[in-house]
C-alpha positions as CSV (number, residue, x, y, z in Angstrom):
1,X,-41.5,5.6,5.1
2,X,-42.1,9.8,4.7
3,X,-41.6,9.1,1.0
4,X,-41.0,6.4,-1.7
5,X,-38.3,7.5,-3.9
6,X,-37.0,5.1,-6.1
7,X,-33.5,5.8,-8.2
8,X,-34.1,6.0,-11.6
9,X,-32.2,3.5,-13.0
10,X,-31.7,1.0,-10.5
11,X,-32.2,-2.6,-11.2
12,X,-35.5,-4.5,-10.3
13,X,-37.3,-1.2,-10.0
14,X,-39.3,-0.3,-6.7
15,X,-39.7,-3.7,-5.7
16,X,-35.9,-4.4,-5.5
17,X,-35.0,-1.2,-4.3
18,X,-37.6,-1.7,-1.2
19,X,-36.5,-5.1,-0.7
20,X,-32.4,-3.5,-0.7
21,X,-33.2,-0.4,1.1
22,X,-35.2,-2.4,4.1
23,X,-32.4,-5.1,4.2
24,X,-29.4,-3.0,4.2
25,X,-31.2,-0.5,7.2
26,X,-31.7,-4.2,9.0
27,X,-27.9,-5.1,8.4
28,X,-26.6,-1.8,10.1
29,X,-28.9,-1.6,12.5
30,X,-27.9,-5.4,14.1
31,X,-24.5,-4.7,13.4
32,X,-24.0,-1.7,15.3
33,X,-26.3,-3.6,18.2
34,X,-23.8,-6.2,17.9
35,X,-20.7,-4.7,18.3
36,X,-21.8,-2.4,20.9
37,X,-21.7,-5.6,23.5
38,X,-19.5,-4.6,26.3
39,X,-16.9,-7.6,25.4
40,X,-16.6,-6.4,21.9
41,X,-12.8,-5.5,22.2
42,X,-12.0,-1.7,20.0
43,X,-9.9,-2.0,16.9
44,X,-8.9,0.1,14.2
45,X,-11.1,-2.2,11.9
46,X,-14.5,-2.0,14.3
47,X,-13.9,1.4,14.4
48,X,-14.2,1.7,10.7
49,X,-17.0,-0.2,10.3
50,X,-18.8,1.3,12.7
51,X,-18.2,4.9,11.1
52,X,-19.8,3.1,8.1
53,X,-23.1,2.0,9.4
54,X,-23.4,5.5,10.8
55,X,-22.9,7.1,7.5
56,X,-24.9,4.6,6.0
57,X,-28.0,5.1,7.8
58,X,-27.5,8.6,7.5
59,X,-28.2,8.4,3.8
60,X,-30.7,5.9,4.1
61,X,-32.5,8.3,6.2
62,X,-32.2,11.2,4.5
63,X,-33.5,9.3,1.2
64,X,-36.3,8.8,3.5
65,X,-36.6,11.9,4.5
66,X,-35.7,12.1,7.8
67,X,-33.3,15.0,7.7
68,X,-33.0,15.1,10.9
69,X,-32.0,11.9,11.7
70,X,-29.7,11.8,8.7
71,X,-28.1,14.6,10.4
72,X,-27.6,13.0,13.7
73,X,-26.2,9.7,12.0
74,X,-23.7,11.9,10.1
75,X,-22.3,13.7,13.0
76,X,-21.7,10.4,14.8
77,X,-20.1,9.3,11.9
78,X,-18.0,12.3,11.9
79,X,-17.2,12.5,15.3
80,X,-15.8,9.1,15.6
81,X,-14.0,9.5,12.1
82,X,-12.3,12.9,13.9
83,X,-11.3,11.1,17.0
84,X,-9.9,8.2,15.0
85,X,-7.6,9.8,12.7
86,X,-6.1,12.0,15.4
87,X,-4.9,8.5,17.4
88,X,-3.4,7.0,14.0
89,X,-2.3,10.1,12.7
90,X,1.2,10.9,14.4
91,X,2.2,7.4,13.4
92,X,1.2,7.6,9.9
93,X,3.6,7.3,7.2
94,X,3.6,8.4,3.6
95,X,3.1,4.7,2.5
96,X,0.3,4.1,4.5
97,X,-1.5,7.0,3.9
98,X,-3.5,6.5,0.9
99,X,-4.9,3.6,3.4
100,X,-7.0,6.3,5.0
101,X,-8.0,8.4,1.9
102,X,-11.2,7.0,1.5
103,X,-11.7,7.1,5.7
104,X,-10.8,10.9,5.8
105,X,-13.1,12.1,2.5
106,X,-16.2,10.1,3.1
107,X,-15.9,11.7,6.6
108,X,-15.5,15.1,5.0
109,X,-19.3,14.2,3.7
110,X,-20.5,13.5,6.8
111,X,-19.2,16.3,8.4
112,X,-20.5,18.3,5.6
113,X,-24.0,16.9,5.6
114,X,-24.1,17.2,9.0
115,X,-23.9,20.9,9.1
116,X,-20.2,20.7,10.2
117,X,-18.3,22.8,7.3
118,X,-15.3,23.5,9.0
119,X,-14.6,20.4,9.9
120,X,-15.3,18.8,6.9
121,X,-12.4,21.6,5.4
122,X,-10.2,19.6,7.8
123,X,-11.3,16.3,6.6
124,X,-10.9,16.9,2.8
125,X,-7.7,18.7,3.6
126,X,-6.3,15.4,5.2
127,X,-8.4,13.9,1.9
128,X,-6.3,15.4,-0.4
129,X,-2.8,15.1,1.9
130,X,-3.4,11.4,2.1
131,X,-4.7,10.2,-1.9
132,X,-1.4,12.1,-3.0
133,X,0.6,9.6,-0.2
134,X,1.9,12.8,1.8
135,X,0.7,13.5,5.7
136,X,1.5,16.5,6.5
137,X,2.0,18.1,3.0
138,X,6.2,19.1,3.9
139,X,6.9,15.7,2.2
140,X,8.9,16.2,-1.5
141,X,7.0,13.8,-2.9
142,X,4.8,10.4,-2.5
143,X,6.7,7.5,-1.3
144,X,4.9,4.9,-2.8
145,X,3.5,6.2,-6.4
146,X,1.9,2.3,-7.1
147,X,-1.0,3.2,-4.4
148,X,-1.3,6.8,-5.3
149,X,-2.3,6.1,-9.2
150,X,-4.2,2.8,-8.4
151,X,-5.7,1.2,-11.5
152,X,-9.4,2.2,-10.7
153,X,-8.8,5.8,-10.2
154,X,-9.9,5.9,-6.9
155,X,-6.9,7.8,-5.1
156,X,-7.1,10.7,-8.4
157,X,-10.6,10.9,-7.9
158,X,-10.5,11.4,-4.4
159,X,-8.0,14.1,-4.5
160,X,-9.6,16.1,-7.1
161,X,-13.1,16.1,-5.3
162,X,-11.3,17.2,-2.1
163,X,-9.3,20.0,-3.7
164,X,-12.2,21.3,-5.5
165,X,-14.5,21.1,-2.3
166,X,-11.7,23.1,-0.7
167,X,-11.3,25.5,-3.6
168,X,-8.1,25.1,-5.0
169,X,-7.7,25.0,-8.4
170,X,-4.2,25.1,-9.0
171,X,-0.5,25.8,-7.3
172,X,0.3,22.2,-6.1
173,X,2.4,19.3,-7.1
174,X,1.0,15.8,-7.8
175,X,2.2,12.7,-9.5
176,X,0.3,13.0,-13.0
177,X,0.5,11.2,-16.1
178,X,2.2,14.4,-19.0
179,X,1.4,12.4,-21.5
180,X,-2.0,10.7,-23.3
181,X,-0.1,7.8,-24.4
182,X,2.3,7.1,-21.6
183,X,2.0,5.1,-18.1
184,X,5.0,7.1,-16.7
185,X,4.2,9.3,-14.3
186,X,6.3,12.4,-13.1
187,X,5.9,14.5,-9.8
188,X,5.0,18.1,-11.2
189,X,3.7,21.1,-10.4
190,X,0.2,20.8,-12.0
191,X,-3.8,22.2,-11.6
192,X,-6.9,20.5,-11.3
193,X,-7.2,19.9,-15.1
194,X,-3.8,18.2,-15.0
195,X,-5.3,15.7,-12.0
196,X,-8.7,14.9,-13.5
197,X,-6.7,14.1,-17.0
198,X,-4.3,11.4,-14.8
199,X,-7.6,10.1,-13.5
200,X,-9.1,9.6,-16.5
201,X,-5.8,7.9,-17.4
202,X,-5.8,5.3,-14.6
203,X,-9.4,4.6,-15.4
204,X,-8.5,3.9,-18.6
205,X,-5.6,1.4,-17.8
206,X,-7.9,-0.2,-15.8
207,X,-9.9,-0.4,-18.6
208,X,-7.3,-2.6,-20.8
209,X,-6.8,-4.8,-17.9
210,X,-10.6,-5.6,-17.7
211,X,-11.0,-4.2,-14.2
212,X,-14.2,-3.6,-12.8
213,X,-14.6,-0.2,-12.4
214,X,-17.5,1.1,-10.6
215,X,-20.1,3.8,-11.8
216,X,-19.1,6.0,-8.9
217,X,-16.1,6.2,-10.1
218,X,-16.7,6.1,-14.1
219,X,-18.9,9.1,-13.6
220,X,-16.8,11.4,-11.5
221,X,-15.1,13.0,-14.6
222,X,-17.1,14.5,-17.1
223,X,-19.1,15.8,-13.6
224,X,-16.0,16.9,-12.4
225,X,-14.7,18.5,-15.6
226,X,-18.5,20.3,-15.9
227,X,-18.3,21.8,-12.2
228,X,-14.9,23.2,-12.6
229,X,-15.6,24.6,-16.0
230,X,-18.7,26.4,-14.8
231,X,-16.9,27.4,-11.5
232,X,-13.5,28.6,-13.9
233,X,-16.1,30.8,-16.0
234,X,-15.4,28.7,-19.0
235,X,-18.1,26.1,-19.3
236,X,-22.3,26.4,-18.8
237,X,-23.8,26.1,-15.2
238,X,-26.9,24.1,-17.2
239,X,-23.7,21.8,-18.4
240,X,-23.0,21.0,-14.4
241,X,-26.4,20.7,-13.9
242,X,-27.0,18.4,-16.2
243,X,-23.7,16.4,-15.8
244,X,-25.1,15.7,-12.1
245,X,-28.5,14.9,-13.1
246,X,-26.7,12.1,-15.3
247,X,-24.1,11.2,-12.4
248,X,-27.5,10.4,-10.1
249,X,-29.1,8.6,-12.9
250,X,-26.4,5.7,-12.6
251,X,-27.0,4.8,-9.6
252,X,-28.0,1.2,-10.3
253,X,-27.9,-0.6,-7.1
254,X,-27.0,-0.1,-3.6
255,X,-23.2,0.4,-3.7
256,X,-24.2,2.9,-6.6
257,X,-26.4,4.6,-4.1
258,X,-23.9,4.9,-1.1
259,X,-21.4,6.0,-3.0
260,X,-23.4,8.5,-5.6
261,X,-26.1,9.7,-3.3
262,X,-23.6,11.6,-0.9
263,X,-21.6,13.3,-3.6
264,X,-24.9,14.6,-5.6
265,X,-26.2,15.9,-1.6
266,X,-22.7,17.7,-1.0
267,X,-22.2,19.1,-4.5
268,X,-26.1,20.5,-4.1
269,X,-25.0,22.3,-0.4
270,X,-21.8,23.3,-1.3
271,X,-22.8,24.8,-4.7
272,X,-26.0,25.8,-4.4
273,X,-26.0,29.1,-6.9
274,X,-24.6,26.6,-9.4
275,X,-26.8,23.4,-8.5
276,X,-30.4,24.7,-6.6
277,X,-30.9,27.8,-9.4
């Protein structure tokens, strides 16, 4: 290894991060070797998973300082994400398309990481589209609210990251909780402050139904609600700072770190005034 990093907080220490970090490389590395036998047939869920080990490695490798590589891992990863979405995309409907929320924005990372801003602008734009259940955006509304307001927060959470990475701030609809105190959601016109409040509202039902709710997601809020005061003029840019500081420090294991690591990289290259002063 160029470099032995360890994440603050993670459980075990260096020993067990070593021990995780060595294991998962191994995992991806036989899978992909594995499904890239000639009788291997192509499916939508192969494809998926091979996007994954891509992406992975990429982040192992950058934590390992291999930039480079990282890079070249990313941009497969994006690639193949690009290619996939424009086959499934003419047939997608608004009920299926929170499905590929998660595809579409960890692909915008990628892309991002890889040095590919515009098409990551394309990725978080299909990101955003697909977390609110619309594809194309000339849809009145979601047709299946249930998946866009899951209990973990994950489809909010996703939009908001997406709409900030893209910039936009307000002037769109979205199916948001009005109220503190109520689980009946209306289809609005609303802003970013009005989205991150609905996450923090599914989060919170999930919460009273003793869901596990991971730290990826439990963090994204107050980091969320830091960046876009500092980038509205309203809040401190040593606020963001430290709100990402803290969102790195709980990564406690490896799902943590693939799902943390690439958002504290992306907010660092997108913002860097804000982030690298």
């Amino acid at each position: 290894m160029a470099r032995l990093r360890v994440p603050v907080s993670y459980k075990g220490g260096r020993k067990k991060w070593v021990e995780d970090l060595e294991k998962s490389i191994q995992v991806q590395t036989q899978y992909l070797t594995k499904v890239a036998e000639p009788d291997k047939p192509s499916t939508p869920m192969r494809t998926e998973a091979v996007f994954e080990s891509w992406y992975a490695l990429g982040l192992y490798g950058h934590w390992q300082g291999e930039e480079e590589v990282a890079r070249a891992y990313w941009a497969r990863a994006a690639s193949l994400a690009h290619a996939y979405l424009e086959r499934e995309m003419p047939a997608l409907t608004s009920e299926r398309a929170p499905n590929y929320a998660w595809l579409a924005r960890t692909a915008a990372l990628a892309s991002a990481l890889s040095g590919q801003e515009s098409l990551a602008c394309i990725f978080f734009s299909h990101a955003e589209r697909f977390s609110t259940g619309l594809v194309t955006g000339q849809e009145p509304r979601s047709a299946d609210p249930g998946a866009v307001l899951d209990d973990m927060g994950l489809q909010p959470l996703q939009r908001v990251y997406s709409l900030i990475r893209l910039g936009r701030m307000s002037g769109f609809h979205g199916l948001i909780f009005p109220e503190p105190n109520s689980d009946e959601a209306i289809w609005v016109q609303t802003d970013i402050h009005g989205l991150i409040g609905t996450a923090e509202h599914c989060l919170a039902i999930g919460r009273r139904k003793r869901l596990e709710v991971f730290a990826s997601e439990r963090g994204l809020p107050p980091l969320l609600r830091a960046l876009v005061a500092a980038l509205e003029g309203h809040g401190s840019q040593e606020a963001a700072r430290e709100a990402l500081a803290a969102y790195e420090r709980s990564i406690r294991n490896m799902a943590d770190f693939r799902r943390i690591y690439p958002v504290v990289l992306d907010l660092k290259a997108a913002f860097p005034a804000l982030f690298n002063a």
